[in-house]
NUDO-51820 format. One record per residue (C-alpha): residue number from 1; x, y, z. Coordinates in steps of 0.001 Angstrom, whole numbers. Each point is the difference from the previous one (the first is absolute). Layout:
residues N
    i       xx       yy       zz
  NUM        X        Y        Z
...
This chain:
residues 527
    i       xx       yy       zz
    1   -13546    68388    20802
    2     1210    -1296     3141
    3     3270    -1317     1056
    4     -229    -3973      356
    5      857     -545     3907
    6     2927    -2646      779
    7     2162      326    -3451
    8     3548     1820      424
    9      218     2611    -2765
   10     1884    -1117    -3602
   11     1394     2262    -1619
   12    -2052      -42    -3554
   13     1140     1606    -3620
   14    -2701       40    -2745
   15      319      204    -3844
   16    -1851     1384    -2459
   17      162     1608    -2941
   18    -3259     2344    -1207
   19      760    -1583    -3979
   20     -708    -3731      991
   21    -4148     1090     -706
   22      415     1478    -3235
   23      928    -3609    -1626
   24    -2533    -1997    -1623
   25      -64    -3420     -562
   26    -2667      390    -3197
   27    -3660       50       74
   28    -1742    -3277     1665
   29     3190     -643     1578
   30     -399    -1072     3889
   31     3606     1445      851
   32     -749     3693      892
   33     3103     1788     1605
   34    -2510     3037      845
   35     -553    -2011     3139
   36     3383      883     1538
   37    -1315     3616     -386
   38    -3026     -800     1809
   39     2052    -1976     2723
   40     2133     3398      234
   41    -3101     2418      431
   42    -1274    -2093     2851
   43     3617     -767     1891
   44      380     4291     -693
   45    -3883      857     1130
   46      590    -2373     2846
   47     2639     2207     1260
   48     2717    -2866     -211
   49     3042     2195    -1377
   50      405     1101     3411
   51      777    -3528      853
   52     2510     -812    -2421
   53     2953     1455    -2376
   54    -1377       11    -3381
   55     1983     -338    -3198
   56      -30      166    -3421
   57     2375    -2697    -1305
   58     2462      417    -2935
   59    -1636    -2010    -2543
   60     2510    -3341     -863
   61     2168      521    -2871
   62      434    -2731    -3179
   63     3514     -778     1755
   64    -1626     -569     3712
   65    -2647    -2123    -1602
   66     2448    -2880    -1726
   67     1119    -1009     3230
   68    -3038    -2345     -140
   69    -1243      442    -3536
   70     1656     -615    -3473
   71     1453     2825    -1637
   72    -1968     -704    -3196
   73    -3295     -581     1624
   74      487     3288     2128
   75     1331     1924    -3288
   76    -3700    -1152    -1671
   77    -1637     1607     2684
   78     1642     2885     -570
   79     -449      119    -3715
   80    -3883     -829     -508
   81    -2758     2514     -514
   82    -3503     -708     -906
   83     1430     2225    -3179
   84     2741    -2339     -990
   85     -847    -3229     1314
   86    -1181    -1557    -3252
   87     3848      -82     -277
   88      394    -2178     2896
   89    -2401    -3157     -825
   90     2720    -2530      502
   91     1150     1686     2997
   92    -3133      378     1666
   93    -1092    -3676     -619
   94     3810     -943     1418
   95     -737     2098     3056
   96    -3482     -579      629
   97    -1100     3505     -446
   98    -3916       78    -1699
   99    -3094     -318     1802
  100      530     -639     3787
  101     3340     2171     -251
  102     -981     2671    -2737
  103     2357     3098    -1048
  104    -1205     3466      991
  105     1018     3451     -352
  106     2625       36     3008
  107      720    -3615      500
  108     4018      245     1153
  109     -855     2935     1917
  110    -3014    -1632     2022
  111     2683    -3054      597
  112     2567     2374      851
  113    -1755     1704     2439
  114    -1142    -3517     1652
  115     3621    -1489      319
  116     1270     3037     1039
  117    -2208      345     3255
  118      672    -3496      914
  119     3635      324     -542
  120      532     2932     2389
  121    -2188     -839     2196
  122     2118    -3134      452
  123     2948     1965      -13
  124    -1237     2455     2676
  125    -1079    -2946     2532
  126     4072    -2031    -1210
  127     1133     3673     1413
  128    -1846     -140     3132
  129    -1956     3629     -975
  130    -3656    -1798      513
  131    -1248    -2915     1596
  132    -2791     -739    -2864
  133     -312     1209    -3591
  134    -3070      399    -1742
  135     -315      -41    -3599
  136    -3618     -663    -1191
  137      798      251    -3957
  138     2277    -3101      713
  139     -428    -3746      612
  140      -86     -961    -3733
  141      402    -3576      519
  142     -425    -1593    -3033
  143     2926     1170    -2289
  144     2887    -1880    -1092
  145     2893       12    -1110
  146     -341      392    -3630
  147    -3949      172      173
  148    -3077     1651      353
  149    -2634    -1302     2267
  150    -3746      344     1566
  151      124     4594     -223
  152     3929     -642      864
  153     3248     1178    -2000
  154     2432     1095     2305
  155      629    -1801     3416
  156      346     2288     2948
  157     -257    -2207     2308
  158     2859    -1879    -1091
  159     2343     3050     -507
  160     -765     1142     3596
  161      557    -3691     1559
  162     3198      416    -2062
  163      748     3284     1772
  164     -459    -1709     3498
  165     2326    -2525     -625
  166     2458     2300     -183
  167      209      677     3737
  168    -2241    -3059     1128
  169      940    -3679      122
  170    -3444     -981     -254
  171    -3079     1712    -1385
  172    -3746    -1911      574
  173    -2480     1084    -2467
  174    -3635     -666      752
  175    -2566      172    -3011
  176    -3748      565     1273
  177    -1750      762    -3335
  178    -2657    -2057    -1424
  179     2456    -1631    -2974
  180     2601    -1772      787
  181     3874     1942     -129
  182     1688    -1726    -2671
  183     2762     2471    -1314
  184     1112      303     3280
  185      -15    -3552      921
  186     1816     -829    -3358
  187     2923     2756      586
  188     1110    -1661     3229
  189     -926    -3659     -908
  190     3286    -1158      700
  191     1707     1848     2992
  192     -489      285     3764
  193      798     3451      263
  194    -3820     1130     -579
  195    -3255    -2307     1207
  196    -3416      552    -1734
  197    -3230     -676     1540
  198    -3167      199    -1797
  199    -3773     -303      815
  200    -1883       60    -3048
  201    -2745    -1472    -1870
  202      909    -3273    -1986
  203    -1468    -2223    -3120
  204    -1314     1378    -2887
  205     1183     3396      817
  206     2345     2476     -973
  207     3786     -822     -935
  208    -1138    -3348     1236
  209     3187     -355     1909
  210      382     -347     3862
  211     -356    -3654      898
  212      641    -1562     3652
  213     2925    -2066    -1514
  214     1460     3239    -1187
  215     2717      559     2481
  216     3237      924    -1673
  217     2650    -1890    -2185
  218     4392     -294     1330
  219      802     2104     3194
  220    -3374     1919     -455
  221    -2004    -3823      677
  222    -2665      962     2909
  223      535     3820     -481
  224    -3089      307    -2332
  225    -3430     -246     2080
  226    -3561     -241    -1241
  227    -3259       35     1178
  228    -2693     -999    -2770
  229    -3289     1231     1102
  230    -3601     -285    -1566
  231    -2516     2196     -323
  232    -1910     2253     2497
  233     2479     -305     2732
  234     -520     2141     3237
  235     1296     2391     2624
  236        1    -2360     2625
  237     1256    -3279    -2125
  238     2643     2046    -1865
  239     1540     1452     3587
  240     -177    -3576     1129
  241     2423     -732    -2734
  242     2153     2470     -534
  243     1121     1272     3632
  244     1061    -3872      863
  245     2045     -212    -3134
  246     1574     3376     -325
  247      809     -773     3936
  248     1781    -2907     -805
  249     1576     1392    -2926
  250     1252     2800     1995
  251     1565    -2144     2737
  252     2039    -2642    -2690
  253     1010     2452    -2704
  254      556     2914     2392
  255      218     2680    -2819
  256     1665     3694      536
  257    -2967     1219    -2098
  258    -3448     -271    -1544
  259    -1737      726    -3322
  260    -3347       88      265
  261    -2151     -186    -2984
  262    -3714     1417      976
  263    -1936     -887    -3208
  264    -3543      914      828
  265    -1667    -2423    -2988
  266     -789    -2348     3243
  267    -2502     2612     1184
  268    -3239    -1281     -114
  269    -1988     1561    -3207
  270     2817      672    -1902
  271     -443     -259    -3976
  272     2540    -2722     -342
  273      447    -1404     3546
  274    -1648    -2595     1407
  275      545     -152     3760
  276    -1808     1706     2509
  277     2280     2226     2484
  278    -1657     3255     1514
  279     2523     2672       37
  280      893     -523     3632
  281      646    -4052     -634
  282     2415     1551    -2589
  283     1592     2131     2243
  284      490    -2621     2948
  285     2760     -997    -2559
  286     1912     3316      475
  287     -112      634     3400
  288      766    -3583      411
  289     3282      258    -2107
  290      530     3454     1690
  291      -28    -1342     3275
  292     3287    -2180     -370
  293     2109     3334     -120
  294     2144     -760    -3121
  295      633     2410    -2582
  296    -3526       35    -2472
  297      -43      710    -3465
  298    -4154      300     -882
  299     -559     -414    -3711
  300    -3412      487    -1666
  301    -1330    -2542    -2854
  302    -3139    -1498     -987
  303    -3764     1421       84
  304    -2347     1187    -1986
  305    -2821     1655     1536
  306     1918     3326      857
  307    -2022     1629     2637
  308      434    -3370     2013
  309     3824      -19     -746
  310      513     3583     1057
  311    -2296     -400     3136
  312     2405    -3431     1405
  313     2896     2022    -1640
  314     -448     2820     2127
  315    -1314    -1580     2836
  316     3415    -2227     -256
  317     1802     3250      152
  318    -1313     1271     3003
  319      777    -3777     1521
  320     3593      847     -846
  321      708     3287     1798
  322    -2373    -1467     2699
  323    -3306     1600      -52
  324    -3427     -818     -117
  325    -1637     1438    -3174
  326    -3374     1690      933
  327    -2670    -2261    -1700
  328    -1702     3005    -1887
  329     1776      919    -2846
  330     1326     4104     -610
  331    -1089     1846    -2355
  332     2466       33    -3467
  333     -117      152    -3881
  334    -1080    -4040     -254
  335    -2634      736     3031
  336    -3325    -1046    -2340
  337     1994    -2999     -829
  338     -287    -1603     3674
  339    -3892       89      303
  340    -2550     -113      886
  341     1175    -1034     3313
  342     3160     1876      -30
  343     1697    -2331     2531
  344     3597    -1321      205
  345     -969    -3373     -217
  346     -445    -2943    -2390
  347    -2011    -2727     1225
  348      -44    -4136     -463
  349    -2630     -981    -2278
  350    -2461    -3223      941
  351     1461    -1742    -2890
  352     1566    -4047      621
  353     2393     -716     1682
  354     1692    -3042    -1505
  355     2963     -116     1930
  356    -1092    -2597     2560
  357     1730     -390     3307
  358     1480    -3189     -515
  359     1213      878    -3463
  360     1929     3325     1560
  361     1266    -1922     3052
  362     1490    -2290    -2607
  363     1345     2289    -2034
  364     1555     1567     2766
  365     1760    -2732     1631
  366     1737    -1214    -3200
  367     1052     3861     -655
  368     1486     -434     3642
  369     1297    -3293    -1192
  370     1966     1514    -3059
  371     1899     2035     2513
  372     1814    -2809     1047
  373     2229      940    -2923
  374     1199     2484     1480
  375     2480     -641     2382
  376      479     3273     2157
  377      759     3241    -1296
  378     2935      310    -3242
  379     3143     1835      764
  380     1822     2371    -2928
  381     3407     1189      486
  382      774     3613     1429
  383     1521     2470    -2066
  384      -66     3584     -386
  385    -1922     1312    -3169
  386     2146     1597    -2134
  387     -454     3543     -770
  388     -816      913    -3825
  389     1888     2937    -1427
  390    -3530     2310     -106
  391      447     -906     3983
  392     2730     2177      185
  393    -1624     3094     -303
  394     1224     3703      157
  395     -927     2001     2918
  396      356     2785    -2389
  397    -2342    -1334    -3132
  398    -2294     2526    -1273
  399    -3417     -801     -290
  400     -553     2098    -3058
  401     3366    -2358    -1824
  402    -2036    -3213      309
  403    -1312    -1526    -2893
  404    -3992     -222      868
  405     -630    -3601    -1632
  406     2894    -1328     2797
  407     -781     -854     3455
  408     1524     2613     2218
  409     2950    -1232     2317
  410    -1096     -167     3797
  411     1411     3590      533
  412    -2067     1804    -2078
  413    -2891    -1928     1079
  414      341      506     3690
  415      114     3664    -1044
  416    -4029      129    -1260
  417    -2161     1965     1464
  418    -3520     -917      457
  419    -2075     2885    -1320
  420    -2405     1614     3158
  421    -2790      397    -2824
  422       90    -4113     -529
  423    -1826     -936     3201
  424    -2418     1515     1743
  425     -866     -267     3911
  426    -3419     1496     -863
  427    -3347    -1463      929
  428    -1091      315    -3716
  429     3228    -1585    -1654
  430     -606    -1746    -3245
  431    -2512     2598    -1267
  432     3009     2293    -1627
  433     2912     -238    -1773
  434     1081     -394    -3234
  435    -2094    -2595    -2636
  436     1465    -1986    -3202
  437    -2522     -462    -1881
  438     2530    -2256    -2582
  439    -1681    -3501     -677
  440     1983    -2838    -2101
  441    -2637    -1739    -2153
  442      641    -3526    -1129
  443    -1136    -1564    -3442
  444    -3662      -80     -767
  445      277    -3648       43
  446    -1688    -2356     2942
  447     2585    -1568     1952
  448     -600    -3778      844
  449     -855    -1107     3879
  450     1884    -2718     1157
  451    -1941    -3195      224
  452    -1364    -1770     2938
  453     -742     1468     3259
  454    -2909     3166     -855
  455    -2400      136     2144
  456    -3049     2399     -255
  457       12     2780     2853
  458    -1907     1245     2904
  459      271     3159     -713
  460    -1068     2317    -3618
  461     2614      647    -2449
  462     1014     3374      636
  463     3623       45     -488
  464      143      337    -4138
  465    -1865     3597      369
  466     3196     1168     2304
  467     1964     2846    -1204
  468     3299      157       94
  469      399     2692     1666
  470     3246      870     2076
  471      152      599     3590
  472     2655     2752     -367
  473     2203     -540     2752
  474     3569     -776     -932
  475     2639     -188     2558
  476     3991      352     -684
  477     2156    -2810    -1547
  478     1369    -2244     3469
  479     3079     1301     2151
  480     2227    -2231     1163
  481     2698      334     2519
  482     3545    -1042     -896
  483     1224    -2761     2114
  484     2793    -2183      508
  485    -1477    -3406    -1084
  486      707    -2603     2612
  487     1599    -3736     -293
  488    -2812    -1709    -1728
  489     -969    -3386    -1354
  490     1418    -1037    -3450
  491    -3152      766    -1919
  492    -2681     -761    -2924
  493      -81    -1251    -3104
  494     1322      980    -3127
  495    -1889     2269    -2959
  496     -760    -3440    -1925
  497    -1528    -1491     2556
  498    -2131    -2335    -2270
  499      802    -1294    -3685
  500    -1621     1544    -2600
  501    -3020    -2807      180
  502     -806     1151     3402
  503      225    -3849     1337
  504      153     -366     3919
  505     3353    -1640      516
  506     2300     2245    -2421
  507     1642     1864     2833
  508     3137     1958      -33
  509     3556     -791      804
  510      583      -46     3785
  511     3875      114      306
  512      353     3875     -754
  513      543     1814     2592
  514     -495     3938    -1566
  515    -3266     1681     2076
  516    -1109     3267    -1114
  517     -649     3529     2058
  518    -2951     1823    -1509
  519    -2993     -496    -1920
  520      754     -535    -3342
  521     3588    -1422       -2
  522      715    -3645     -947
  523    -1846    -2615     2660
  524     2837    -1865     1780
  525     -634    -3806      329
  526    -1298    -2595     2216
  527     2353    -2262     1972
């Protein structure tokens, strides 16, 4: 591990919590959440925590999650067990919830636990306490509104975007995973306040969505980029199209922050993939981003082969607190899992490339047409965010007086102490500490892949045999200062964002001027 020469030092907070493994899609199911664990051992193993501030986020509450979603849709999650969800059968064809988005033992929890990361991550970087988040068990792209979609119920990224808006006038997100980010997209269809750009595969692939003429509908016209790519594309043709654009993009819009969604599906050999990125070429696209100096949210997302999403996971983790991963992986508890080379690596494949060069430079210069919509950087309004009565908190509050299903006010939460027994300075760290051995099993019945885009890998199967194991290393719920919140733009959009169809173009009213003050109180509106 050795610093990387040249880069000024960000300031880097880190989420995890040690449940997020012990979900299970169901049996067959491509989805695993055991690789975040596997992600964790390495970033720990690596030595990384000495790097960064690492959290374990207050998992989103029912109340923080209807500032995107419906109330009913979120109250089904809530509801449904594998036990009781022959009770449900109207609701879960309403909601999409069956085969690509099954119920499991733990299902509200494992999207609680998701938002939650993403949401204070973005509400650490709106209070200037980090300079990039991290939150690997986010970047759940594909939920809407009212619906269930491709391994995705709740949408994190959305809520955190949300959160940003708050304090910035303009948030960019930037969507590098294999399938193209429609429930992002969709949410901000129709304002200026938030631009998407995606680089995905497109035609005959999953949601099928993400078209060149895609660009936005109203005041959001232009703010909506694509980038439809084919199959097999590579490190050197994908950096030849994304730097240029996200340049560009970066110069017109001018955001106050970034969302980056890292989905590794476009490694090459994934099990549903099918581009052909090494682990480095996937990387470029963080320390590219990184380089521009704005605030970075970095979500995780897609991928499917989980000892190549926790190698480009980690190694993206070292890229944010700016070092140099060693190329030999440590020893840990998922160390058989990495062989038999045992490298920190994942390699392009000699598979077609059917991205031509004329076909990308095309593509490209029409993307850099549709930014002709955009004409300079929107302006908001300035007003102070209004302080929400569990703002005013009591120097005085007892700890021990606090209900423990509410979110502590930011007194009592400045006051944790992390525990010296968490974290370890030790050579050997990650071969103690205490294991939960707890494992949520899903319904004995085979989940359905989404159509389109599998492609055999390069690599044997290995990852159904993984146990889900825990890495037992928990770290105390975030601390954050209390601080006078500054004049800020007139922020994002309301909790309905979307009607109940989830159609792009059913945005909210922008003449009300309320804006909220903490995670989880009513979104304020877009001018």
């Amino acid at each position: 591990m050795a610093p990387i020469s040249g880069e000024p030092k960000r300031r880097v907070c880190y989420f995890y919590d040690s449940d997020i493994g012990s979900f299970h899609y169901g049996p067959g199911h491509p989805m695993k959440p055991t690789r975040i664990r596997m992600c964790h051992s390495l970033v720990m193993n690596y030595g990384l925590y000495k790097k960064m501030e690492i959290y374990r986020a207050k998992p989103a509450t029912k109340r923080e999650m209807t500032q995107f979603h419906s109330d009913e849709y979120v109250e089904f999650l809530n509801k449904i067990t594998p036990i009781n969800m022959n009770q449900f059968v109207k609701e879960q064809l309403k909601y999409n919830v069956g085969d690509d988005c099954p119920v499991f033992d733990g299902l509200f929890e494992f999207c609680s636990i998701s938002a939650g990361g993403s949401m204070e991550g973005a509400a650490r970087l709106s209070r200037n306490k980090c300079d990039i988040a991290i939150n690997w068990a986010g970047g759940l792209h594909h939920a809407k509104k009212s619906e269930a979609s491709g391994f995705c119920y709740v949408n994190d990224i959305v809520l955190g975007i949300l959160e940003l808006l708050r304090y910035h006038a303009r948030v960019l997100y930037i969507d590098i995973d294999c399938h193209h980010g429609d429930g992002v997209e969709e949410a901000f269809y129709t304002t200026d306040r938030v631009m998407t750009v995606s680089f995905h595969k497109y035609g005959e692939y999953f949601p099928g969505t993400g078209e060149l003429r895609d660009m936005g509908i109203a005041k959001g016209k232009g703010y909506a980029l694509n980038f439809p790519l084919r199959d097999g594309i590579t490190d050197e043709a994908y950096k030849g199209i994304f730097e240029p654009v996200i340049e560009e993009v970066m110069r017109t819009y001018d955001p106050t922050a970034v969302v980056l969604q890292c989905g590794t599906d476009s490694l090459s050999g994934d099990k549903l993939g099918c581009l052909n990125l090494s682990m480095r070429g996937h990387a470029n696209c963080v320390r590219f981003v990184k380089s521009f100096g704005l605030p970075l949210l970095l979500l995780g997302g897609g991928g499917y082969t989980m000892r190549n999403v926790s190698r480009c996971w980690a190694y993206e983790t070292g890229l944010a607190a700016g070092v140099e991963l060693g190329e030999d992986i440590p020893m840990n508890e998922y160390f058989e899992y990495f062989g038999p080379y045992y490298k920190l690596d994942v390699k392009q494949s000699n598979m077609e490339d059917m991205n031509t060069r004329e076909y990308l430079e095309r593509m490209k210069s029409r993307v850099l047409e549709n930014l002709r919509y955009v004409r300079g950087p929107p302006s908001v309004q300035m007003q102070e965010v209004p302080r929400l009565p569990h703002d005013d908190e009591d120097p005085n509050e007892d700890e021990d007086m606090v209900d423990p299903d509410e979110r502590r006010s930011q007194q009592l939460r400045d006051r944790l102490v992390q525990n010296d027994q968490e974290l370890s300075d030790s050579e050997d760290e990650g071969t103690g500490g205490r294991r939960n051995h707890e494992s949520h099993k899903g319904r004995r019945k085979k989940p359905s892949i989404m159509d389109g885009g599998r492609h055999p890998t390069t690599e044997a199967d290995q990852d159904e045999a993984l146990l889900n194991n825990s890495l037992g290393m928990t770290v105390q719920t975030a601390a954050e200062k209390d601080v006078q919140p500054p004049l800020v733009p007139l922020s994002s959009p309301p909790a309905n964002t979307l009607g109940d169809g989830g159609e792009k173009g059913d945005i909210m009213d922008v003449d009300k001027p309320e804006v909220k003050a903490e995670t989880g109180s009513p979104p304020p509106t877009i001018p």
